[in-house]
C-alpha positions in Angstrom: 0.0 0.0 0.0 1.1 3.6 -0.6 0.0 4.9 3.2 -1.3 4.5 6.3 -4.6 2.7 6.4 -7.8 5.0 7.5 -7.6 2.9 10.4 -4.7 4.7 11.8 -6.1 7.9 11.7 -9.3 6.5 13.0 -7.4 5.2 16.3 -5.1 8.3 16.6 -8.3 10.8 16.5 -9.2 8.1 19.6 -6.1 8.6 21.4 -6.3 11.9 20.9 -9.7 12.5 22.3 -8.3 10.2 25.6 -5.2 12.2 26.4 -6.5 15.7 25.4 -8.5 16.7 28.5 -6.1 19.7 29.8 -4.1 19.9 32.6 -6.6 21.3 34.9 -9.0 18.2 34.0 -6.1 15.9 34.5 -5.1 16.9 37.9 -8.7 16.5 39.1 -8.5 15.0 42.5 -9.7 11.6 43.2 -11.4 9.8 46.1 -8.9 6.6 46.8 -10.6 3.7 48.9 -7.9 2.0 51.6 -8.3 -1.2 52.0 -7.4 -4.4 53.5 -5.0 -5.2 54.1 -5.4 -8.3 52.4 -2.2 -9.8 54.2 -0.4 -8.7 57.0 2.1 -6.1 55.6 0.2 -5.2 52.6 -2.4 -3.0 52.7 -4.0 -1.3 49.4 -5.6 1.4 48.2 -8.2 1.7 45.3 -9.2 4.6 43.1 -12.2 4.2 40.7 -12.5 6.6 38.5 -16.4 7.3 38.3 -16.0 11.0 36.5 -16.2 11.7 33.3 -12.4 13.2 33.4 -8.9 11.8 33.5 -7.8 11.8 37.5 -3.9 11.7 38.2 -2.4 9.8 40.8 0.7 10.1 42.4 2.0 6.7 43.8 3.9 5.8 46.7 7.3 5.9 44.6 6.5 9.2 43.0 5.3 7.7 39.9 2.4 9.0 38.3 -0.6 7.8 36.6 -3.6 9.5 34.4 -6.6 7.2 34.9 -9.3 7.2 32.4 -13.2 7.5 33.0 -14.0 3.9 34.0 -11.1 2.6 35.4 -9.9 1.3 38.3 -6.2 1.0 39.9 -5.2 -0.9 42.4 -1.8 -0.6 44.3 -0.1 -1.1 48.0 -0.3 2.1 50.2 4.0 1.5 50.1 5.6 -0.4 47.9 7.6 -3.4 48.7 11.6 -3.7 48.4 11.1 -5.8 45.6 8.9 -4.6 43.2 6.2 -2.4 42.2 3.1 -3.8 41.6 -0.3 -2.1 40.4 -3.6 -3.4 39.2 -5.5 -1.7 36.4 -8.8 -2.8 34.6 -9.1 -0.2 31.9 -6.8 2.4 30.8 -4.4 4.7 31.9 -1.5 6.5 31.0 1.8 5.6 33.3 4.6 7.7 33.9 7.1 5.6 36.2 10.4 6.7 38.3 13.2 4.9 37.6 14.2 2.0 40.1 16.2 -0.9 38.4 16.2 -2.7 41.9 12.6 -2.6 42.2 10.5 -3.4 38.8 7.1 -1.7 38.3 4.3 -3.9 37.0 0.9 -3.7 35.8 -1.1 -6.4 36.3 -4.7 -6.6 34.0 -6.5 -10.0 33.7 -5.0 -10.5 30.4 -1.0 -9.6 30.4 1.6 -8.2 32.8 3.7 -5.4 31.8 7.3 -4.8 32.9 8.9 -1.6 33.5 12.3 -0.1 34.9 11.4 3.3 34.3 9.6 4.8 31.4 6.3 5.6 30.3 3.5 4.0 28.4 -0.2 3.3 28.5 -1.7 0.2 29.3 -5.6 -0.5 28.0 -7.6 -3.9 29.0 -10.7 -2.6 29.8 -13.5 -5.5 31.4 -15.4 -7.6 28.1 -12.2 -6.3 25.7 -11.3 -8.7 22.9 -7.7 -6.9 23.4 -5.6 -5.5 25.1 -3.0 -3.1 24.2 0.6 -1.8 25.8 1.5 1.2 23.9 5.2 2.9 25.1 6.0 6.7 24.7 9.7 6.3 26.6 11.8 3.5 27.4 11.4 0.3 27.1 8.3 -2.4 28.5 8.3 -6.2 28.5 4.8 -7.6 28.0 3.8 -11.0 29.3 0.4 -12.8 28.9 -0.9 -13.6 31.5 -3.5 -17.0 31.9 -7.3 -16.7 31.5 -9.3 -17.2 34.1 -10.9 -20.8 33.9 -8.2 -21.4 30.5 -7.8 -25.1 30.1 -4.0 -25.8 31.8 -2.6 -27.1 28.3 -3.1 -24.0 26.6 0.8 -22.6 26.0 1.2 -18.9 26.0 2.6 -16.8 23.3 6.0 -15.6 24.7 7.1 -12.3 25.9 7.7 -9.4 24.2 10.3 -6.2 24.7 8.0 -2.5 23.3 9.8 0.1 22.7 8.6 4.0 22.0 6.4 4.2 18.8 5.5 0.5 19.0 2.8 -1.1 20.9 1.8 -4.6 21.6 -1.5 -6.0 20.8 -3.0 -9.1 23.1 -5.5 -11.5 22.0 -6.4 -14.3 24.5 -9.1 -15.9 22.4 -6.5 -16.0 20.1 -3.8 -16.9 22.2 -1.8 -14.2 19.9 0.4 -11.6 21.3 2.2 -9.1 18.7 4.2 -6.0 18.2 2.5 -3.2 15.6 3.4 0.4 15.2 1.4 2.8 17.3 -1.4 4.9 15.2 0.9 7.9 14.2 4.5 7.8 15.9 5.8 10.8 17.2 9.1 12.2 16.5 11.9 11.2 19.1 15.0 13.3 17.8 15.4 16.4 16.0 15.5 16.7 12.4 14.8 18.9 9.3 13.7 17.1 6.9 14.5 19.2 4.0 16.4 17.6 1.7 18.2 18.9 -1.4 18.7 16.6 -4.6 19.8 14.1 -1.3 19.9 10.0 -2.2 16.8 8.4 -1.0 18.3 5.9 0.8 19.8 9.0 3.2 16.3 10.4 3.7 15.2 7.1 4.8 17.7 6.2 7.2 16.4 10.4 8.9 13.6 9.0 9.0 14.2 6.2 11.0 16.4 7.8 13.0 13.9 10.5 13.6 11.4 8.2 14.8 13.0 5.0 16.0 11.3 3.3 13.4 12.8 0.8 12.0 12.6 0.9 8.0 13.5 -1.9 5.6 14.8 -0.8 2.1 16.7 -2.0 -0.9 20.0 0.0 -0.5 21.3 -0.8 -3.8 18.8 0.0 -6.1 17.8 3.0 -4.5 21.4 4.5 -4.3 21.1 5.8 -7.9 17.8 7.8 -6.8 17.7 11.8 -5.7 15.0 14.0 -4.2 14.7 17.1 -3.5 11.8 17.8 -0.6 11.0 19.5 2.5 8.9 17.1 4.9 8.3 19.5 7.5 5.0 19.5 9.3 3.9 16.1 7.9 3.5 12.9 10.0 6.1 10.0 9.8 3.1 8.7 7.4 2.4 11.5 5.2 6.5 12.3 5.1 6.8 8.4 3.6 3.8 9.0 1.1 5.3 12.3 -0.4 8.6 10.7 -0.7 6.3 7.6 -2.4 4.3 10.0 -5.1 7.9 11.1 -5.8 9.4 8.3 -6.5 6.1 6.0 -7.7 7.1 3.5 -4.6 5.4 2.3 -1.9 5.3 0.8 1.9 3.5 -1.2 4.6 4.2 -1.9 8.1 4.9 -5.8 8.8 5.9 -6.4 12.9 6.3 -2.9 13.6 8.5 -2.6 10.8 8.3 -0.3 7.8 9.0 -2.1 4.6 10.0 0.1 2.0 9.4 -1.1 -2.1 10.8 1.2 -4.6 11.8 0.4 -8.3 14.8 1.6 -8.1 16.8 4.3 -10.6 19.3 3.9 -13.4 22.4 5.0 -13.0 24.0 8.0 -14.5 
C-alpha cells in the first residue's frame, strides 16, 4: 500500500480524544478507597474513576498515573523492596520513576507489563477482545498472562520487549500476542527534513532515526535515486507518502516494521 490505512487515523483521533483533557482536568483530584490489608504487611488502596475526566495519581514511589473514566487502579499504600506492583482494569497513562532494583508492574487480567522506568499506557478494559501496551519512553516487557478458567494445556505466546512508537497488541481468544506500530508515531530526535537533490536511501535512514522506526529498504537500487523535498509539518506517514508519489514506490508496516518497495533508478 502507498499509506497509512484510514484505520490509523481512525485510532489516533481516539487517542487523541483520551489524552487531550487539559491539565486542569487531569489533575482533578480523586477519592482513593484504603483497603485491606489483604495480608499482614500489605495494605492497598483503590481509586475508581467514576467521573467523566482523567484523574492523576501520584504513587507511593513518586510515579504518576492518568486514569481514564471507567477505570480502576489498584496498588499497596507503600511499595515493597522488591517490586512495584499495580492493578489496572481499563486504561491509563503511566509515567514511572526509575528503580532498576525494584520493577514496576501492571497487572490486567490478560497480560503483565514490565517496567524499569519509562512511560507508556496500558488498556484492557473488562469484556475487551484486546488488550494493548502502547510505550511513549523506554522500554516495557509484556507478558500474557493466563485466562481465568483457561484449560492448563493452553501454552502462552512468549514475551515481548515495546519500545517508543511501537505497541503490543493481546488476544487471548487468540492466544496471539504481537508488536505493531502505534497509530501515528511521534518524533523522538530532532531533524529537518528538508532535503536537497539528497539519495533516497539517506532520507530514509532520517527518517528512522527520527522516529526509532525501523525501515527496511533495498540499499542498492535506491542508491542511484535523488530528491529534492522539504517534509516539514507532515507525520512519519504523510512524510513516507510524499517521498512515495515522488518516486512511484510504496510501503507497509509488517511487525512494527516499515518495509520500503521502490523500483529503483538507473544510474547515470
Amino acid at each position: 500500500m502507498a499509506g497509512a490505512p484510514a484505520a490509523r487515523w481512525a485510532a489516533a483521533a481516539l487517542l487523541a480524544l483520551g489524552f487531550g483533557l487539559g491539565a486542569r482536568q487531569f489533575w482533578t483530584a480523586a477519592k482513593p478507597q484504603v483497603v485491606g490489608p489483604t495480608t499482614a504487611a500489605v495494605q492497598w488502596v483503590v481509586y475508581p474513576n467514576t467521573s467523566q475526566q482523567v484523574v492523576g495519581i501520584t504513587l507511593p514511589d513518586s510515579s504518576r498515573v492518568q486514569l481514564s473514566p471507567g477505570s480502576r487502579l489498584k496498588y499497596p499504600r507503600t511499595f515493597g523492596t522488591k517490586q512495584r506492583p499495580v492493578y489496572l482494569v481499563g486504561k491509563a497513562f503511566f509515567k514511572v520513576q526509575r528503580d532498576t532494583t525494584r520493577p514496576f508492574q501492571v497487572y490486567t487480567a490478560q497480560m503483565l507489563t514490565t517496567v524499569l522506568g519509562t512511560s507508556f499506557t496500558v488498556q484492557a478494559y473488562q469484556g475487551q477482545k484486546k488488550a494493548v501496551v502502547e510505550v511513549k519512553t523506554g522500554r516495557v516487557r509484556v507478558s500474557p498472562r493466563v485466562v481465568a478458567n483457561a484449560s492448563a494445556s493452553i501454552a502462552l505466546p512468549a514475551a515481548i520487549v515495546v519500545l517508543p512508537n511501537q505497541q503490543a497488541v493481546y488476544s487471548p481468544e487468540r492466544q496471539q500476542l504481537q508488536r505493531e506500530l502505534v497509530a501515528q508515531p511521534v518524533q523522538l530526535k530532532s531533524q529537518s527534513f528538508v532535503f536537497d537533490d539528497r539519495p533516497v536511501p539517506e532520507v530514509l535512514t532520517a527518517l528512522e532515526q527520527a522516529y526509532g522506526v525501523h525501515i527496511v529498504f533495498d540499499s542498492k537500487s535506491l542508491a542511484n535515486c535523488t530528491v529534492t523535498l522539504a517534509l516539514r509539518n507532515k507525520s512519519l506517514y504523510g512524510k513516507l507518502d510524499v517521498l512515495c508519489k515522488t518516486l512511484g514506490a510504496s510501503y507497509e508496516e509488517v511487525n512494527a516494521q516499515i518495509l520500503f518497495h521502490g523500483p529503483g533508478c538507473q544510474g547515470s
